[in-house]
Short mmCIF file of the C-alpha atoms (twelve columns), coordinates in Angstrom:
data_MODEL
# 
_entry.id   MODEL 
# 
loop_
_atom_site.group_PDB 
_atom_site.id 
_atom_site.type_symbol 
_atom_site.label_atom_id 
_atom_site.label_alt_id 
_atom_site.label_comp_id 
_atom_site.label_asym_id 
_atom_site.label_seq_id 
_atom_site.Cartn_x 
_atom_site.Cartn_y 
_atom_site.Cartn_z 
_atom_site.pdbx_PDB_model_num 
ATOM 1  C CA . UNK A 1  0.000  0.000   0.000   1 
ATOM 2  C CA . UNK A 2  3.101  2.644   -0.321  1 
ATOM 3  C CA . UNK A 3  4.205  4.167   -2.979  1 
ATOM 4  C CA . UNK A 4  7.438  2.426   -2.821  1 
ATOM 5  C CA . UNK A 5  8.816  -0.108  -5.478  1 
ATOM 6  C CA . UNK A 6  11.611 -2.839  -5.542  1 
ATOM 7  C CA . UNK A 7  13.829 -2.723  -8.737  1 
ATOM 8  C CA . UNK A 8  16.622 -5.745  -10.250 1 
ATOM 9  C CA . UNK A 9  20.228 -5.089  -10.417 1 
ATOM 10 C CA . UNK A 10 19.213 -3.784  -14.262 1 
ATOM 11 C CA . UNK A 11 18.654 -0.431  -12.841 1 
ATOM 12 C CA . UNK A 12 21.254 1.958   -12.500 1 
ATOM 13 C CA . UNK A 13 21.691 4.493   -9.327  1 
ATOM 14 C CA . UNK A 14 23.982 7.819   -10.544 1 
ATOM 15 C CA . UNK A 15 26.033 7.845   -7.382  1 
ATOM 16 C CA . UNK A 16 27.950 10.847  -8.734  1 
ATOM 17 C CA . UNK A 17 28.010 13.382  -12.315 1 
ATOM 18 C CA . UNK A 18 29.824 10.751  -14.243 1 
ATOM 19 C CA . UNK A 19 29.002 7.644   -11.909 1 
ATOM 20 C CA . UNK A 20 26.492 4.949   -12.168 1 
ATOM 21 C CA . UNK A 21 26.254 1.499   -9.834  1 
ATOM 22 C CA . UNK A 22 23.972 -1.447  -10.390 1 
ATOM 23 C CA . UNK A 23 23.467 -2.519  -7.173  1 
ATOM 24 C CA . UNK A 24 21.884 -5.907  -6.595  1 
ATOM 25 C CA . UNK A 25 18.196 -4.430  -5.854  1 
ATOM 26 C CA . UNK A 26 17.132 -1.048  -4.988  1 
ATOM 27 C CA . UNK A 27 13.868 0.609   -3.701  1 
ATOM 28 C CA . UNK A 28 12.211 3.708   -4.466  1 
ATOM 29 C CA . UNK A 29 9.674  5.807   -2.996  1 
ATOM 30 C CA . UNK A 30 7.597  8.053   -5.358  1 
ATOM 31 C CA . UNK A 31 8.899  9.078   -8.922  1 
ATOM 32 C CA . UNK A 32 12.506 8.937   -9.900  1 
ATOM 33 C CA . UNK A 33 13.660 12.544  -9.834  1 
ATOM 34 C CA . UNK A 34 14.105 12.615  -13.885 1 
ATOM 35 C CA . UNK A 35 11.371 11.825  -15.951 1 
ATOM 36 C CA . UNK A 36 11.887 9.382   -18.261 1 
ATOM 37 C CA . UNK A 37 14.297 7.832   -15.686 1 
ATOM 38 C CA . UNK A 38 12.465 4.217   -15.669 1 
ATOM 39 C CA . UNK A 39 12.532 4.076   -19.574 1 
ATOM 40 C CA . UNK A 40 16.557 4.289   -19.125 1 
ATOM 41 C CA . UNK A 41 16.541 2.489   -16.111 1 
ATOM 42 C CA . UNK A 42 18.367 5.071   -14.485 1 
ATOM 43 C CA . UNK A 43 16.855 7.273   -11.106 1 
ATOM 44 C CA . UNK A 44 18.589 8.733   -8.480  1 
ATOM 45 C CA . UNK A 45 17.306 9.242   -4.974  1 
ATOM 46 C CA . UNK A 46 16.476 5.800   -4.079  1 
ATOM 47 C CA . UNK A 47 15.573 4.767   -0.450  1 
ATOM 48 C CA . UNK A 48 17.194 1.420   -0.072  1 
ATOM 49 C CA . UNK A 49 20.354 0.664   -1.831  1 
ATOM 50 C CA . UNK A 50 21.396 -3.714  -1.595  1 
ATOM 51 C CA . UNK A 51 24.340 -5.016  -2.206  1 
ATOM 52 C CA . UNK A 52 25.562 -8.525  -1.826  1 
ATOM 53 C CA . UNK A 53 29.068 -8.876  -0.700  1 
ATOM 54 C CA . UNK A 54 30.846 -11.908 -1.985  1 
ATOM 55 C CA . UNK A 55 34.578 -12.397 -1.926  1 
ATOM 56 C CA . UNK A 56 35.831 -11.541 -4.851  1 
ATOM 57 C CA . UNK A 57 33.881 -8.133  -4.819  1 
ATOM 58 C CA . UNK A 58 33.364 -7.006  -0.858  1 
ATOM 59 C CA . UNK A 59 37.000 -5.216  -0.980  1 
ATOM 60 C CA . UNK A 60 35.505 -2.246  -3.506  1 
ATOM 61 C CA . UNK A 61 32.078 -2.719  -2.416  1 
ATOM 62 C CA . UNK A 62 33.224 -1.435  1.008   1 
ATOM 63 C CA . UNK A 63 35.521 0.885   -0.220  1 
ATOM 64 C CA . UNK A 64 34.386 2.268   -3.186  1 
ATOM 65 C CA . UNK A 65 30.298 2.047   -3.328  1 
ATOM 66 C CA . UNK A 66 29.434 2.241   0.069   1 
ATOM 67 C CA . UNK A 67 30.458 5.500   0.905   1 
ATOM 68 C CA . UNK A 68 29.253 6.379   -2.502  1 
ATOM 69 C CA . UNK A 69 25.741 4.956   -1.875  1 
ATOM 70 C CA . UNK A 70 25.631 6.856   1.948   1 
ATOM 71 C CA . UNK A 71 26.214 10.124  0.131   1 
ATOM 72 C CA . UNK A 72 22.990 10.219  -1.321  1 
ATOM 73 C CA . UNK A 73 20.278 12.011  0.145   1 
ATOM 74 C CA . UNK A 74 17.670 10.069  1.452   1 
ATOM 75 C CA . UNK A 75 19.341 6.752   1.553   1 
ATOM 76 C CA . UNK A 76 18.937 4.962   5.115   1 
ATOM 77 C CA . UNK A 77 21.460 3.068   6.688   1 
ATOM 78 C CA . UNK A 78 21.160 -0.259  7.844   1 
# 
């Protein structure tokens, strides 16, 4: 009942001008904030940001696209 929808690892979050991250799901609440973002499977703003650490990738996924993903506004921690 919320206006909040799960996406695949498909859909791009721009984590910076020139950056983009597929992360292995991701949630959003409302709209993207560009229109025509879902067509190009590309938003930004999301609320919930997964990733699944496995050994051959946790080393940048700690380093590189976590603090990448807690720089965006909106995104809770867990």
């Amino acid at each position: 009942g919320s206006a909040c929808e799960p996406f695949r690892p498909d859909f791009g979050v721009r984590t910076g001008p020139a950056t983009v991250r597929l992360p292995d799901a991701s949630v959003y609440c409302g709209l993207p904030t560009k229109e025509g973002a879902l067509r190009a499977k590309l938003a930004g703003d999301p609320k919930l940001v997964v990733e699944v650490f496995s050994p051959s990738t946790q080393q940048e996924d700690e380093r590189v696209k976590l603090p990448e993903y807690q720089a965006l506004a909106g995104v809770d921690l867990v």
